[in-house]
BABA-864214 format. One record per residue: residue in one letter; y, x, z of N, C-alpha, C, O in turn. Coordinates in steps of 0.1 Angstrom, whole numbers, padded with zeros to 4 digits, always signed. Example, Ala and Ser with C-alpha at 12.3 -4.5 7.8 and 13.67 -1.06 7.14 Angstrom:
<rs>
a-0057+0132+0078-0045+0123+0078-0033+0132+0078-0033+0142+0085
s-0022+0128+0071-0011+0137+0071+0000+0129+0079+0011+0134+0080
</rs>
This chain:
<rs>
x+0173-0085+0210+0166-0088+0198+0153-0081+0197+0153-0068+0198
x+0141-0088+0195+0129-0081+0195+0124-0071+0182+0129-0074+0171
x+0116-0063+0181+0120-0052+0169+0114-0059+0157+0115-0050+0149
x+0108-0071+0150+0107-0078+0143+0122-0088+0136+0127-0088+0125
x+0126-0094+0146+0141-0100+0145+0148-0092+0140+0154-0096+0131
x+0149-0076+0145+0158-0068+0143+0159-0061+0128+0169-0059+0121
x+0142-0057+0126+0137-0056+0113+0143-0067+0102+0152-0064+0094
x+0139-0076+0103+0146-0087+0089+0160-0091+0087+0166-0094+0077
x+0166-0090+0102+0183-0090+0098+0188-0077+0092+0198-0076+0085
x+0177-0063+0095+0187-0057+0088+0180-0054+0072+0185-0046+0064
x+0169-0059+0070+0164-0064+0057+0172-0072+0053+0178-0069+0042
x+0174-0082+0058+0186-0091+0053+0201-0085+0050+0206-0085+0039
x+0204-0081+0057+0219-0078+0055+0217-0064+0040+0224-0065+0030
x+0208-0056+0041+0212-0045+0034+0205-0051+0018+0208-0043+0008
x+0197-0063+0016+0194-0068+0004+0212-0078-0001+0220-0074-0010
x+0214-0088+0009+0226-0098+0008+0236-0087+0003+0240-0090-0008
x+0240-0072+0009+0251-0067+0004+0247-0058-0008+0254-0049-0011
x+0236-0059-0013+0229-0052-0029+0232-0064-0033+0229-0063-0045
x+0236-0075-0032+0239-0089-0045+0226-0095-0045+0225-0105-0052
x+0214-0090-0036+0206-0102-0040+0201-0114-0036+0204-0117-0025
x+0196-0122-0043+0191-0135-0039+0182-0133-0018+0175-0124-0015
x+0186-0144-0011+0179-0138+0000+0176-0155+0004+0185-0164+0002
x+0161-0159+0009+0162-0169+0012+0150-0166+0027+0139-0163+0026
x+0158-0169+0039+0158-0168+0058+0152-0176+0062+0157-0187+0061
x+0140-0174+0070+0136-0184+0079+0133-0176+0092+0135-0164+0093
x+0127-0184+0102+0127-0179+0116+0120-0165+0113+0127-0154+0114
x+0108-0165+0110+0101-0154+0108+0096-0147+0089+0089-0138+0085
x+0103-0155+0084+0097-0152+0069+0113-0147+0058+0122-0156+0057
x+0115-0133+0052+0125-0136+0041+0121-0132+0026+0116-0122+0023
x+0124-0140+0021+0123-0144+0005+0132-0138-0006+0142-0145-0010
x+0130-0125-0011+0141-0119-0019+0139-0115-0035+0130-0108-0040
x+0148-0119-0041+0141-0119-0058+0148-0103-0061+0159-0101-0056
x+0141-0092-0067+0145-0087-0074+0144-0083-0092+0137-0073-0097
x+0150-0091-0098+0147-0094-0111+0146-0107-0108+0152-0115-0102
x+0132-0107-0117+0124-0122-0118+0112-0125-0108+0109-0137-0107
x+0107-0115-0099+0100-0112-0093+0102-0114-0077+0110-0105-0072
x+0095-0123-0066+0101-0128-0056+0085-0118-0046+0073-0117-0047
x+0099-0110-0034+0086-0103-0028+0090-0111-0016+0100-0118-0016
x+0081-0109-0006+0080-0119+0007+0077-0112+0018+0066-0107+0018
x+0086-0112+0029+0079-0102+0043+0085-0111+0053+0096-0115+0056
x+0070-0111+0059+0065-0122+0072+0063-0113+0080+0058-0102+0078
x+0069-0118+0094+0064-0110+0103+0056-0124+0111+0059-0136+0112
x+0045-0116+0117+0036-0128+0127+0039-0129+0142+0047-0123+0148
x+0032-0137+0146+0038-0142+0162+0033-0131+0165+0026-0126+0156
x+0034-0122+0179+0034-0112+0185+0022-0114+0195+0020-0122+0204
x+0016-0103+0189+0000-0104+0198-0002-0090+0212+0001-0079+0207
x-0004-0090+0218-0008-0080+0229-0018-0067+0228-0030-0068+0231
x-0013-0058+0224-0023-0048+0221-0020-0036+0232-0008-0032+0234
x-0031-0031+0240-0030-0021+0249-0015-0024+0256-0009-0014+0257
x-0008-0039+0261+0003-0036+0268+0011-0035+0263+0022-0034+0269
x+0011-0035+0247+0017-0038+0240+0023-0049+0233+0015-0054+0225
x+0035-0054+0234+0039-0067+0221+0039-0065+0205+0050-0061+0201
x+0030-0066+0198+0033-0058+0188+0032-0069+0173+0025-0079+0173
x+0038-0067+0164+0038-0078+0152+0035-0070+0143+0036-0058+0143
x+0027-0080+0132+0026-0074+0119+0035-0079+0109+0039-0091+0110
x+0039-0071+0097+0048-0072+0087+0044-0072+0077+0041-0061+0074
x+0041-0080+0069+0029-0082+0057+0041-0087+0044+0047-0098+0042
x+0041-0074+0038+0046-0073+0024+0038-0078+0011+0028-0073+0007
x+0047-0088+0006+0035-0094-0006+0045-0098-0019+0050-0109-0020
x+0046-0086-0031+0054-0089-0044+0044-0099-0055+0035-0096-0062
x+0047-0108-0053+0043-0115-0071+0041-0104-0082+0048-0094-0083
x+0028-0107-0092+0026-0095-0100+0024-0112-0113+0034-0118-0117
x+0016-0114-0115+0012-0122-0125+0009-0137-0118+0010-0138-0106
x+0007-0149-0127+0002-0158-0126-0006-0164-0137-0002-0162-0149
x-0018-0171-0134-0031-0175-0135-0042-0182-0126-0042-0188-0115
x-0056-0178-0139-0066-0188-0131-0074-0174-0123-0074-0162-0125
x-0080-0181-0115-0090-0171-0109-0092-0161-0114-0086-0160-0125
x-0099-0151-0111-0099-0135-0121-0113-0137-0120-0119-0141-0111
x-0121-0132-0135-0130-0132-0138-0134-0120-0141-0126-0115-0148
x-0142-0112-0140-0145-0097-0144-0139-0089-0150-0138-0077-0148
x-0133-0096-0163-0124-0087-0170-0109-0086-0167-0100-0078-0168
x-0109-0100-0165-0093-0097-0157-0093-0090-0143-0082-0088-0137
x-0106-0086-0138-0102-0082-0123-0105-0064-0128-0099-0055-0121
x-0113-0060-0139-0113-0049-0142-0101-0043-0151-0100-0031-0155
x-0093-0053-0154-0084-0048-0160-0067-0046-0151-0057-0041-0155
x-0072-0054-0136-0064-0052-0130-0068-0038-0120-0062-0029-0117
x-0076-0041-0119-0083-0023-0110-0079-0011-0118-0077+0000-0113
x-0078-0014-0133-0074+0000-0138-0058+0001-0141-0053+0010-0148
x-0052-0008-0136-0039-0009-0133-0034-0003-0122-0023+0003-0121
x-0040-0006-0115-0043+0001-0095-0044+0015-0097-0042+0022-0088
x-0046+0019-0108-0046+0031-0103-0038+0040-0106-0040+0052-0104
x-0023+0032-0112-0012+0037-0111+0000+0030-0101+0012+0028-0101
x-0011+0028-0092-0002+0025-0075+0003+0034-0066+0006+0046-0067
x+0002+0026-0058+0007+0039-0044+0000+0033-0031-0010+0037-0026
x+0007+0024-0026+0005+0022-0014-0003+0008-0012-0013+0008-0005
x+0001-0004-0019-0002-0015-0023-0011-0016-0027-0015-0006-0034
x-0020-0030-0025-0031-0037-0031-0029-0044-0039-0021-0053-0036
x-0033-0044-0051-0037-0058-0059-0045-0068-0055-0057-0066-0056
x-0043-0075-0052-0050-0092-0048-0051-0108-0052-0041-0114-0055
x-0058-0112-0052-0059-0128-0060-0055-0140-0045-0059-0139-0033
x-0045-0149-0050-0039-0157-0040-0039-0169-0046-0032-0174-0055
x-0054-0176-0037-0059-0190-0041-0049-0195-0040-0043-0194-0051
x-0042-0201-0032-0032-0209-0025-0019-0214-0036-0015-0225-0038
x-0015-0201-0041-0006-0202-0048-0012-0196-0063-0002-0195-0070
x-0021-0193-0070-0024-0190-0081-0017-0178-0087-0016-0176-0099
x-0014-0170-0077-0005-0158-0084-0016-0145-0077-0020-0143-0066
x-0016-0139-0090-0022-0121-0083-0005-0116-0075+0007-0119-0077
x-0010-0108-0069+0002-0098-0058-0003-0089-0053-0015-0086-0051
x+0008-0082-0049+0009-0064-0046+0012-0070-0032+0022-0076-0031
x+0003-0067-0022+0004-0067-0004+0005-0053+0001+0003-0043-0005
x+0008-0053+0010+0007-0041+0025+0010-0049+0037+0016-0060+0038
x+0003-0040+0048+0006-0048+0060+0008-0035+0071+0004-0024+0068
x+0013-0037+0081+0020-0030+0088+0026-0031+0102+0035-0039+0102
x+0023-0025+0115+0022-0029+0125+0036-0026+0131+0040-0015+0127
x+0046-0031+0139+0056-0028+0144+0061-0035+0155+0063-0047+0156
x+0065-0021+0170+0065-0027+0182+0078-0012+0186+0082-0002+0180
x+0079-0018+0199+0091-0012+0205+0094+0008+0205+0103+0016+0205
x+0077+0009+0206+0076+0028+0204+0076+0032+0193+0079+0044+0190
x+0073+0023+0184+0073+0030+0171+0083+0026+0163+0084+0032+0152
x+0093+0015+0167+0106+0008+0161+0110+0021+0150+0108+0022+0138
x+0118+0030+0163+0125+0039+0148+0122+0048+0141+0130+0056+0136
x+0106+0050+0140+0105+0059+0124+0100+0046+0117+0104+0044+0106
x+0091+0036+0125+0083+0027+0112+0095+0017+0109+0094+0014+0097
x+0106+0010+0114+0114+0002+0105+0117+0009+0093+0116+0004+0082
x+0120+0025+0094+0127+0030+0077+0117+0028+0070+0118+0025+0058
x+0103+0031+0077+0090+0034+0065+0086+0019+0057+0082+0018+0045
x+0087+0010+0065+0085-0007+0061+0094-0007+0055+0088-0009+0044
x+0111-0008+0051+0123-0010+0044+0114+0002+0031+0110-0002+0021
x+0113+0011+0034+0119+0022+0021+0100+0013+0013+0098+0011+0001
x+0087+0010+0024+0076+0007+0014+0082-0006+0007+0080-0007-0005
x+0090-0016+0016+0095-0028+0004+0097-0025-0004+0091-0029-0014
x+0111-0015-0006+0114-0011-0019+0106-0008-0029+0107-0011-0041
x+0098-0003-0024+0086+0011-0031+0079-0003-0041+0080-0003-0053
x+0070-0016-0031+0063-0021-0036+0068-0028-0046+0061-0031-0055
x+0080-0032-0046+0088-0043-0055+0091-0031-0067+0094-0036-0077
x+0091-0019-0067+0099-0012-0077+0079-0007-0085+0076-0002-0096
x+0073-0009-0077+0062-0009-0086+0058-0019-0088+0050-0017-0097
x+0057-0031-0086+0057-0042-0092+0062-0045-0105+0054-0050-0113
x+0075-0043-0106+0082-0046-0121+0077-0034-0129+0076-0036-0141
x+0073-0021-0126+0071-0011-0131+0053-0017-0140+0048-0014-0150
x+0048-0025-0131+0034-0028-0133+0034-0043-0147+0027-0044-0157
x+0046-0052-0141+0045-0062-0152+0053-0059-0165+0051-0066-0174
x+0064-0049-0165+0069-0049-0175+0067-0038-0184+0074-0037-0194
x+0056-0026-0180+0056-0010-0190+0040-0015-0192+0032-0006-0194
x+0037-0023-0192+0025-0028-0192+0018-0038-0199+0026-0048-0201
x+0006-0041-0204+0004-0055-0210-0005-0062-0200-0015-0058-0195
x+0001-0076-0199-0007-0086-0192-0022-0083-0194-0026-0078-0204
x-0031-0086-0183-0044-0090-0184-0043-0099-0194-0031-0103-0195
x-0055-0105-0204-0057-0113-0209-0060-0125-0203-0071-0126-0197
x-0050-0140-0203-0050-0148-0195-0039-0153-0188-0038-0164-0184
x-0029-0139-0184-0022-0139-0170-0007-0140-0179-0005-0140-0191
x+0001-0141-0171+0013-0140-0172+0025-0136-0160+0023-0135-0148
x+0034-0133-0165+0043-0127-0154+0048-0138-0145+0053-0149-0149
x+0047-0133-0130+0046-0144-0122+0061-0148-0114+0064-0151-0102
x+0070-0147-0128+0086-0153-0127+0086-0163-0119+0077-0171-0120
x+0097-0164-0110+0103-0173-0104+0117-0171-0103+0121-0160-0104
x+0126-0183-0100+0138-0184-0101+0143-0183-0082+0136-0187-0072
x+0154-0176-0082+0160-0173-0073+0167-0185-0071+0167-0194-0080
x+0175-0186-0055+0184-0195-0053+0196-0196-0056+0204-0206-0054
x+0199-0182-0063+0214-0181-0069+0217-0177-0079+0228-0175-0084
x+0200-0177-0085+0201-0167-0097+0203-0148-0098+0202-0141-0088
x+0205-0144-0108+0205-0126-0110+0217-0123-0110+0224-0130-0118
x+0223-0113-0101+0228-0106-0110+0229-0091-0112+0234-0082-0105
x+0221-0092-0124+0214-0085-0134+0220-0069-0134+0213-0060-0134
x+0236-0068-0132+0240-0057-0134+0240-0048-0119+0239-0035-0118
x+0240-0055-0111+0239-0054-0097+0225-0048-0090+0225-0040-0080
x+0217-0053-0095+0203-0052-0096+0194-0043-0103+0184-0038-0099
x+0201-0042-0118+0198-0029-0124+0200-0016-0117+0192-0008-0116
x+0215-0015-0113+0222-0001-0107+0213+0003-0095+0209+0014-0093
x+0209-0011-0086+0200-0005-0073+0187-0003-0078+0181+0005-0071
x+0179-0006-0086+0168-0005-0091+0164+0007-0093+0154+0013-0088
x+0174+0012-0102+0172+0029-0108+0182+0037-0091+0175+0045-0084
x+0191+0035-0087+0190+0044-0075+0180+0048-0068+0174+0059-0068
x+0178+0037-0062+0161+0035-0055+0152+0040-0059+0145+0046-0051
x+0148+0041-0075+0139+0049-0085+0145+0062-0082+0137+0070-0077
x+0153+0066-0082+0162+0078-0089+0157+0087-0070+0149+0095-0066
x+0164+0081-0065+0154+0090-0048+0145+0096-0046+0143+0107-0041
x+0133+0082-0050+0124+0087-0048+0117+0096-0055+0109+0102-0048
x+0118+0099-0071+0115+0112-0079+0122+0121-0075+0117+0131-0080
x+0134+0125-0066+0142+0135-0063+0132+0139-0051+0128+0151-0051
x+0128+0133-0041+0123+0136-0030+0104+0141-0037+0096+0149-0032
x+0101+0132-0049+0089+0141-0052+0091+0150-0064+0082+0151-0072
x+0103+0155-0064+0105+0164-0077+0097+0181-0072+0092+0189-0079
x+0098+0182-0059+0095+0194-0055+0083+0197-0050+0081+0189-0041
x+0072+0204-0050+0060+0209-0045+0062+0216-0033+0055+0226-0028
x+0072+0210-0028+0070+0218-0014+0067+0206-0004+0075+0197-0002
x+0056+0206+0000+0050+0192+0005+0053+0188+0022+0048+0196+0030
x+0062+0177+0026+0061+0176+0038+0048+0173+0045+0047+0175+0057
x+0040+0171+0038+0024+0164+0043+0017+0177+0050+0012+0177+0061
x+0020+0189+0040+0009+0199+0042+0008+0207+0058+0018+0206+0066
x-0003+0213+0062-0002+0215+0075-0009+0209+0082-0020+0205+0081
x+0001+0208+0091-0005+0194+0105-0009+0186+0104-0017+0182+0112
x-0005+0177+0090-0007+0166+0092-0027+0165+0083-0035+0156+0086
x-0029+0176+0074-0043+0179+0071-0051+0181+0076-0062+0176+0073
x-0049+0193+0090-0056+0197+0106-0060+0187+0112-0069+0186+0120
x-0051+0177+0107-0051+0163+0119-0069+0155+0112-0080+0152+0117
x-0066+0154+0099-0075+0149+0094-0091+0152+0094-0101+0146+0094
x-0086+0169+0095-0099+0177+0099-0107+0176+0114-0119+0176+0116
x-0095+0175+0123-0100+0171+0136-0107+0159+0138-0118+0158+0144
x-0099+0148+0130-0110+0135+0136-0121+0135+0128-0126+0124+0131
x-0129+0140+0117-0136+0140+0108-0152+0152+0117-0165+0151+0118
x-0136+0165+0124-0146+0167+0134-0166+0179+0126-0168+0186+0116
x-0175+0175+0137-0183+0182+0132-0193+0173+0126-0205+0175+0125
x-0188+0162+0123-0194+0150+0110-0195+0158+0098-0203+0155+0089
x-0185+0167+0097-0181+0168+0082-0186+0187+0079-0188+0197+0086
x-0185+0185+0065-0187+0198+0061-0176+0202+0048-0173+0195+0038
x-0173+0214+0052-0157+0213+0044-0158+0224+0033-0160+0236+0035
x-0155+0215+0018-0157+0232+0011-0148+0242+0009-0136+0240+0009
x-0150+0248+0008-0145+0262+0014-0137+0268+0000-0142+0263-0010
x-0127+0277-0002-0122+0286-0013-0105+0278-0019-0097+0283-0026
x-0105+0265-0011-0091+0256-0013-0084+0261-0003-0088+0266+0007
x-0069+0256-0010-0057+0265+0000-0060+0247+0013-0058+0236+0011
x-0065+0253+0022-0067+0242+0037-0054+0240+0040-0055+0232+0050
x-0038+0242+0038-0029+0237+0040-0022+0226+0030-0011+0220+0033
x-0028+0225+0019-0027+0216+0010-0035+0209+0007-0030+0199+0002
x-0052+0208+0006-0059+0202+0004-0072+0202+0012-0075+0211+0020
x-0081+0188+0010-0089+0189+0024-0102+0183+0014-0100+0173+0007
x-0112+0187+0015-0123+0181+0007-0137+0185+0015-0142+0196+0018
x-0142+0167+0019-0152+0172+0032-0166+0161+0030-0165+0149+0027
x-0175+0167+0031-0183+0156+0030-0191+0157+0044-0195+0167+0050
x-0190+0134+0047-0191+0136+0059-0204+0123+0063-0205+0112+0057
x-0213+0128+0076-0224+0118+0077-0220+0115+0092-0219+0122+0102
x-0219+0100+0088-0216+0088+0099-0230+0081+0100-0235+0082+0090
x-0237+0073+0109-0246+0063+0111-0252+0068+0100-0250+0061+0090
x-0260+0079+0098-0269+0080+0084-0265+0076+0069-0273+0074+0060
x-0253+0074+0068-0246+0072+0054-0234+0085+0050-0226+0090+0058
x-0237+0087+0039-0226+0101+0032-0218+0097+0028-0219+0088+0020
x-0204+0102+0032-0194+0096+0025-0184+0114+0022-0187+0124+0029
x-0175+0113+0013-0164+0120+0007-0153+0118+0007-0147+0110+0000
x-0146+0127+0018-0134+0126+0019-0125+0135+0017-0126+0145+0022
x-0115+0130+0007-0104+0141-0002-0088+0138+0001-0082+0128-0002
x-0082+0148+0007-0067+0147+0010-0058+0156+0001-0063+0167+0002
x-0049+0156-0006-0043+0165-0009-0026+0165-0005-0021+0154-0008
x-0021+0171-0001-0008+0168+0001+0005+0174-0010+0017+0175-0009
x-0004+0178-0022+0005+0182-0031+0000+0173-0048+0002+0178-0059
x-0004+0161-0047-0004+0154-0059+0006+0149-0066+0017+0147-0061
x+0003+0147-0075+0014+0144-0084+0009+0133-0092+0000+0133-0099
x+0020+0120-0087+0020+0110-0090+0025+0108-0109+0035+0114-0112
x+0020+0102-0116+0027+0097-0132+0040+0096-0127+0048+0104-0131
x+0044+0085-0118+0056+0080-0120+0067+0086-0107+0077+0092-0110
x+0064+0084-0098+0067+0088-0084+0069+0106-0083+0076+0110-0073
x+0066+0112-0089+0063+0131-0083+0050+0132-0072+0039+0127-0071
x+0056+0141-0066+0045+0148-0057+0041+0139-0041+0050+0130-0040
x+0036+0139-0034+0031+0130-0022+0014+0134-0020+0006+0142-0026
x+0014+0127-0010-0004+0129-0002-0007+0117-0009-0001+0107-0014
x-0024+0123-0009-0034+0114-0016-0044+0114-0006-0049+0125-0002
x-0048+0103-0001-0059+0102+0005-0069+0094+0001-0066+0082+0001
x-0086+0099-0004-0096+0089-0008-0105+0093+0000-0107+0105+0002
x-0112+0081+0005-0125+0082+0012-0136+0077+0000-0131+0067-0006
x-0148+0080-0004-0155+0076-0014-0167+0072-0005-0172+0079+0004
x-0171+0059-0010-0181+0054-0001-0195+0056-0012-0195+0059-0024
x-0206+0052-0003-0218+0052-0013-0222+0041-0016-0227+0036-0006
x-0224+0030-0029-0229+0023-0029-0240+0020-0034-0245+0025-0044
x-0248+0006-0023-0262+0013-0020-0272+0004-0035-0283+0005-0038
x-0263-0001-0040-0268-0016-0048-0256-0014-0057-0246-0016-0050
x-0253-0011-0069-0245-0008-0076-0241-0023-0086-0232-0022-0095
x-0248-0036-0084-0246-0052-0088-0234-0058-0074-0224-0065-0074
x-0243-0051-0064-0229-0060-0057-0216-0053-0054-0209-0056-0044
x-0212-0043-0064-0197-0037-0063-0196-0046-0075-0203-0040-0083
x-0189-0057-0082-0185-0055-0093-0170-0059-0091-0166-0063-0080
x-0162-0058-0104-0145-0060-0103-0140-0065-0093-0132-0060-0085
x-0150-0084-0092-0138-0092-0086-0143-0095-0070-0141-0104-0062
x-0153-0081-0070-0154-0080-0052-0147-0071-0050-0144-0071-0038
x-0140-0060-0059-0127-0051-0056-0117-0058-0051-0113-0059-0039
x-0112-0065-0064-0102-0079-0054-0106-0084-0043-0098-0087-0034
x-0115-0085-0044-0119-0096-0026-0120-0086-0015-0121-0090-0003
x-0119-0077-0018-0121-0057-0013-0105-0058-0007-0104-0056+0005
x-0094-0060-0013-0084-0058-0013-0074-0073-0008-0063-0073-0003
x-0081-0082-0010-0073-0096-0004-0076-0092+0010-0067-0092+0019
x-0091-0090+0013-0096-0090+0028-0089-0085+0037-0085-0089+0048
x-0087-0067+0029-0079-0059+0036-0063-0060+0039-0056-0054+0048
x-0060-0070+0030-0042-0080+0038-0043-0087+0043-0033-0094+0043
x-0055-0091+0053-0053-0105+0054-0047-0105+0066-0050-0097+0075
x-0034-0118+0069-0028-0118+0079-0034-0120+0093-0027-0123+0103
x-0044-0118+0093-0054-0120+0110-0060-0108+0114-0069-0108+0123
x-0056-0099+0107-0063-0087+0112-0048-0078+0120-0035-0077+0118
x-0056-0073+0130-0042-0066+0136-0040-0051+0138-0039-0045+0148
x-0041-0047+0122-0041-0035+0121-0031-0030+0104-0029-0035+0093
x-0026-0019+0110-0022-0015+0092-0031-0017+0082-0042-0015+0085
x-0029-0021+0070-0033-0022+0062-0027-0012+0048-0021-0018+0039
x-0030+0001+0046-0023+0004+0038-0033+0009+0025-0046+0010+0027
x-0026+0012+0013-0039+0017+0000-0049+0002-0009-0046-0010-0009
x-0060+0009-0014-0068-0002-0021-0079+0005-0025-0082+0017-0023
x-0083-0002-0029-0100-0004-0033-0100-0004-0048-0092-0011-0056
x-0110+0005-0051-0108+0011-0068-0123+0015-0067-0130+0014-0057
x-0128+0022-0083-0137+0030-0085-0134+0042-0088-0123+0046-0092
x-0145+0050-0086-0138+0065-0087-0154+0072-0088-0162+0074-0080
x-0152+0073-0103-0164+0082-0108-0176+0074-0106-0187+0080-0106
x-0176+0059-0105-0185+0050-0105-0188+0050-0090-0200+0046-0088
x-0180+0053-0077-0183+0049-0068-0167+0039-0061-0155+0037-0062
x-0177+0036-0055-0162+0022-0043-0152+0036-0037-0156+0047-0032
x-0142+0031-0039-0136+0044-0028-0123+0033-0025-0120+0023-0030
x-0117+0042-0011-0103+0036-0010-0096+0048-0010-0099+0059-0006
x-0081+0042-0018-0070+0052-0025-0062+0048-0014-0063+0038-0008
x-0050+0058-0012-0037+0057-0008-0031+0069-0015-0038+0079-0017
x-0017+0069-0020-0009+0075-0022+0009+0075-0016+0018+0071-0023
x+0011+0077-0010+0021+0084-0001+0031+0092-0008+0028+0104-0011
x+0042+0088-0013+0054+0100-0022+0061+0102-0013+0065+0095-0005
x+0063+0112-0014+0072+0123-0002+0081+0115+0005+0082+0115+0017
x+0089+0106-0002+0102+0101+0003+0093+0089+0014+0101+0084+0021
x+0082+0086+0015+0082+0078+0026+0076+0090+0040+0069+0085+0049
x+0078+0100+0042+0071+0110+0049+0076+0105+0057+0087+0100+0056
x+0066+0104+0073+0071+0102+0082+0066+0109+0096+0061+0099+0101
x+0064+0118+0106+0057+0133+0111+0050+0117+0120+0039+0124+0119
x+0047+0109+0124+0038+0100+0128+0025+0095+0121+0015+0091+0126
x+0029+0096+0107+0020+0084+0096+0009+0085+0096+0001+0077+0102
x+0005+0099+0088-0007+0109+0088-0013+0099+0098-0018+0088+0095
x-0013+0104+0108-0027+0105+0121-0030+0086+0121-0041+0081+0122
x-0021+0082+0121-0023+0065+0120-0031+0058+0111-0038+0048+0113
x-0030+0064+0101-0028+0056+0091-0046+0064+0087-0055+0056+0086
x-0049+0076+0086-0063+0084+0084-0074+0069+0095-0081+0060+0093
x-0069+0077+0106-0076+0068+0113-0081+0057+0110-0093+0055+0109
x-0074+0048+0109-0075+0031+0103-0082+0034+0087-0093+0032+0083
x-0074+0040+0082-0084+0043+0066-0100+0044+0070-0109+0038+0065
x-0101+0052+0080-0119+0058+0080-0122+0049+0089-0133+0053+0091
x-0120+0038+0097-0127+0029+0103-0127+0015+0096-0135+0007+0099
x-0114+0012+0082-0121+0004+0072-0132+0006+0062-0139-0002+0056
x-0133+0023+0063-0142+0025+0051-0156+0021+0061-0164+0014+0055
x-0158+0024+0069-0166+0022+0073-0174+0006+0079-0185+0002+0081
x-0160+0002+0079-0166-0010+0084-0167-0023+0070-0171-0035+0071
x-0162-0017+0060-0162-0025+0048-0176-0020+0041-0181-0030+0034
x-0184-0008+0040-0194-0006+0039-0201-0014+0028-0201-0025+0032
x-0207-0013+0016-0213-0030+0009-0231-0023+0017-0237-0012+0017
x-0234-0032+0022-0249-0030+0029-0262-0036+0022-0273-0036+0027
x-0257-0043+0009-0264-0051-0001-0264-0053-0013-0272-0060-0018
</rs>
């Protein structure tokens, strides 16, 4: 069984024996928790360095509606920013905004990245309902309910909801950060003598560097001891870009910021989102302890600083 196959059966089996709704196809499964249907595709298997490798593209239903118009796209960005890992995005096709991630998985990295894909499903589906229900709709939108093939059950679903909740605050209840360390050094290395680092922060907890690439300045901030509203403690990573024309950042190019960056043809992780921050474009990730994984860090930085860079607004 190839490590995508192997991935959704045992997505499958460990949702089917939680009671929930599961609907299987060759490469796609369909699982409601609550009212809320999330969806993880894996794609045909492409060749990278010698590698067979697939991507796994996580996508929860948040609302349904018409197109997002500035106010609904600024009122979804300031929703974003009690995320984690997940994008907010607008989905012509089907007329529903959704919470994506995407995620690369092949034979070397099988067993730390299946737990981290399983525990981010969870993650994204349990902030999803967290997002449509402690919350008020954008103006316009509505919760983007659908019905299961077997229907809820509700009591079944409740109990795993709050376990799964209940974990992951236990694993960020403590300030003692798996992140800190190595995995900060790491970020300092590839950043390299681009960057200039300020100085008087504890450097095993926090990383704040400002850094010049191709003649553009950009800011980059790590912390491995943040503290999430909802979640506890985890790594934060923002790169803050400069923008050069402050008309062509508005809301519903954040969205289009954030659809781009799921999109199923790119063959790379996709993790975090696109926000403002102090009136500049930045991309966010947030990481709660319980997804630590001693590989992530270095992967996931990388691909961060070569989207910031190549998403750039140059107009």
């Amino acid at each position: 069984m190839n490590p995508a196959d192997s991935l959704l059966s045992k997505l499958q089996t460990g949702i089917e024996n939680d009671g929930h709704a599961v609907s299987r196809s060759d490469r796609t499964l369909d699982w409601w928790s609550g009212p809320l249907r999330q969806r993880i595709t894996a794609s045909k298997p492409y060749e990278s360095n010698d590698i067979s490798v697939t991507s796994i593209h996580i996508q929860t239903d948040l609302f349904r509606g018409p197109p997002p118009s500035e106010e609904i796209a600024k009122e979804l960005i300031d929703l974003s920013h009690t995320g984690d890992v997940s994008a907010i995005f607008y989905d012509e096709k089907t007329g529903l905004y959704k919470l994506g991630i995407r995620l690369t998985l092949h034979e070397e990295n099988y067993d730390w990245m299946n737990i981290f894909i399983i525990r981010t499903a969870f993650l994204q589906n349990s902030t999803a309902l967290r997002m449509v229900f402690s919350f008020d709709a954008p103006n316009g939108l509505s919760v983007a309910e659908s019905a299961s093939p077997k229907g809820l059950n509700k009591d079944k679903y409740d109990s795993n909801l709050k376990e799964f909740t209940q974990a992951i605050r236990k694993a960020g209840a403590s300030s003692a950060s798996p992140w800190e360390g190595k995995e900060l050094a790491f970020i300092k290395d590839i950043l390299g003598d681009k960057a200039s680092f300020e100085t008087g922060i504890n450097e095993m907890k926090q990383l704040c560097a400002i850094v010049k690439s191709s003649g553009i300045t950009f800011k980059v901030l790590a912390d491995a001891d943040t503290k999430h509203p909802f979640w506890g403690h985890g790594l934060t990573i923002m790169i803050m870009c400069p923008n050069k024309n402050e008309n062509s950042i508005s809301p519903t190019r954040i969205l289009t910021l954030n659809k781009d960056h799921c999109q199923p043809t790119e063959p790379r992780n996709a993790t975090g989102f696109w926000l403002f921050a102090g009136g500049e474009l930045a991309h966010f990730l947030f990481l709660p302890n319980a997804l630590h994984q001693p590989a992530l860090t270095n992967i996931i930085f990388l691909e961060k600083w070569g989207l910031a860079l190549a998403h750039l607004p140059s107009s």
